[in-house]
C-alpha positions in Angstrom: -208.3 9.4 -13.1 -210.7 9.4 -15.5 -213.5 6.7 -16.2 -211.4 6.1 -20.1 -208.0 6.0 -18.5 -209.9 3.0 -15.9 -210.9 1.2 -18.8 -207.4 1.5 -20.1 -205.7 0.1 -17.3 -208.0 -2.8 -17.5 -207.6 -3.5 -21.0 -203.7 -3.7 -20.5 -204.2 -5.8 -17.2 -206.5 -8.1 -19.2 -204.5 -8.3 -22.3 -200.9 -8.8 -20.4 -202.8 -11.6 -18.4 -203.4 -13.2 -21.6 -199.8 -13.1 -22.2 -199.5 -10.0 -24.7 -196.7 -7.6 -24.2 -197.9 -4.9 -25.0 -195.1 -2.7 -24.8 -196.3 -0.1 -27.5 -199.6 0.3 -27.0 -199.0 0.7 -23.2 -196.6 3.4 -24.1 -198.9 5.3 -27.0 -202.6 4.7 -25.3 -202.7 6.8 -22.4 -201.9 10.0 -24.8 -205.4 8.8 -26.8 -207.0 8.9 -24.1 -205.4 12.4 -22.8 -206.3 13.6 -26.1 -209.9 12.6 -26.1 -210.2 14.3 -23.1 -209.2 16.9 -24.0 -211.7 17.0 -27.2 -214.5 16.2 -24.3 -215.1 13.5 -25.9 -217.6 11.1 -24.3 -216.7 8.3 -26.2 -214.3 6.8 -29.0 -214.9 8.1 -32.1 -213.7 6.8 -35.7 -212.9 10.5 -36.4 -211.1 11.5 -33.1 -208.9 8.0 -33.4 -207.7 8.8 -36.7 -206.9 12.3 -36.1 -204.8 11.1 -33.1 -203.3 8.3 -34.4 -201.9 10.7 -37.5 -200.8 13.4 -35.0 -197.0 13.1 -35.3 -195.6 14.6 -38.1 -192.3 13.5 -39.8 -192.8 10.1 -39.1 -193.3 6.9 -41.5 -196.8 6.3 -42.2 -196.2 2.5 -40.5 -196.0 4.6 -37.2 -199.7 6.5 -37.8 -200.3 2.6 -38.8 -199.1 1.1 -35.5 -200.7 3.8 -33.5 -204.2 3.2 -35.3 -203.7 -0.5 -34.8 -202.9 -0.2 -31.4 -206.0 2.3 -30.6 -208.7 -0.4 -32.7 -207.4 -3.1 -30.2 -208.3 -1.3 -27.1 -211.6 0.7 -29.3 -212.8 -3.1 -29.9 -212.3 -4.1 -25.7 -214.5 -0.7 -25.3 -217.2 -1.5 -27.8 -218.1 -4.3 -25.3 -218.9 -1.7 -22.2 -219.9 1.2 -24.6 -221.9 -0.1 -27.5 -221.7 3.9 -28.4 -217.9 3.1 -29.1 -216.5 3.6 -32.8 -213.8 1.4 -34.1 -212.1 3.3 -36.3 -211.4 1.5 -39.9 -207.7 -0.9 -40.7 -206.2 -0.2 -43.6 -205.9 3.9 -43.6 -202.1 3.8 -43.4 -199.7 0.8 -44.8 -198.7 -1.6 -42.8 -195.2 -2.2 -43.5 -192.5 -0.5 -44.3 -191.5 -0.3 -48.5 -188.8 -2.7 -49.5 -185.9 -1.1 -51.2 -185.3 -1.2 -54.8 -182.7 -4.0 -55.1 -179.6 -3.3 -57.3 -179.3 -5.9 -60.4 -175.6 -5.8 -61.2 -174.5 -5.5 -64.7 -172.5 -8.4 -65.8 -169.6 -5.9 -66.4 -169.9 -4.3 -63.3 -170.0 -7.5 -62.0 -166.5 -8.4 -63.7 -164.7 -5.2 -62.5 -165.7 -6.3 -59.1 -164.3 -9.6 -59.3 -161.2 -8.0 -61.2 -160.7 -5.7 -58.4 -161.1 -8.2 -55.4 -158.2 -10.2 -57.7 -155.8 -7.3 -57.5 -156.5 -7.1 -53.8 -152.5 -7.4 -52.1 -152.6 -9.8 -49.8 -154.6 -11.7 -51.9 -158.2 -13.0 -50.7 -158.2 -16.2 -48.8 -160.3 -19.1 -49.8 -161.1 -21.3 -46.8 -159.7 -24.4 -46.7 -161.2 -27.5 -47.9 -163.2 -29.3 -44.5 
């Protein structure tokens, strides 16, 4: 095991004792730091994060996002042993997901509805008064 995967485990243990989950980053982190080893890197780079954190394709950008945000969080626990460490920047990838475009209903379309639901057989219920 190497001395980044160590630092790894202690992060989690340290984090989860604090009463974070961490579900995700426990599942993406180990593969930053496989990766990094195996750019023999010896230690966190801005450059090398990014590039990881964008390494699966035909994904939403919130996922690169997520990653990123994930690998600053355990970059930041690192920059406190390794003053050498780079935390790489927020903000490369959005955040959230877009909303959708909400329909606005025409006031006829709106009619033809309500016509149609009319000529429904049985007809609708309405619920009974409480």
């Amino acid at each position: 095991m190497s001395e980044l995967s160590r630092h790894l485990e202690d992060y989690l243990r340290l984090r989860r004792a604090l009463g974070f989950k961490l579900e995700f980053p426990g599942l993406v982190l180990p593969s930053l730091c496989a990766y990094l080893e195996a750019a023999a890197a010896v230690t966190v780079t801005a450059e090398l994060t990014v590039a990881w954190a964008g390494l699966p394709r035909g994904v939403q950008p919130i996922t690169w996002a997520h990653r990123l945000g994930a690998a600053r969080g355990f970059a930041c626990y690192l920059k406190t042993i390794d003053p050498a460490t780079e935390v790489p920047p927020a903000g490369i990838w959005p955040s959230v997901t877009p909303r959708p475009q909400p329909c606005i209903w025409a006031d006829e379309d709106i009619r033809r509805l309500l016509a149609a639901a009319r000529a429904l057989r049985p007809p609708l219920r309405t619920c009974p008064p409480a």
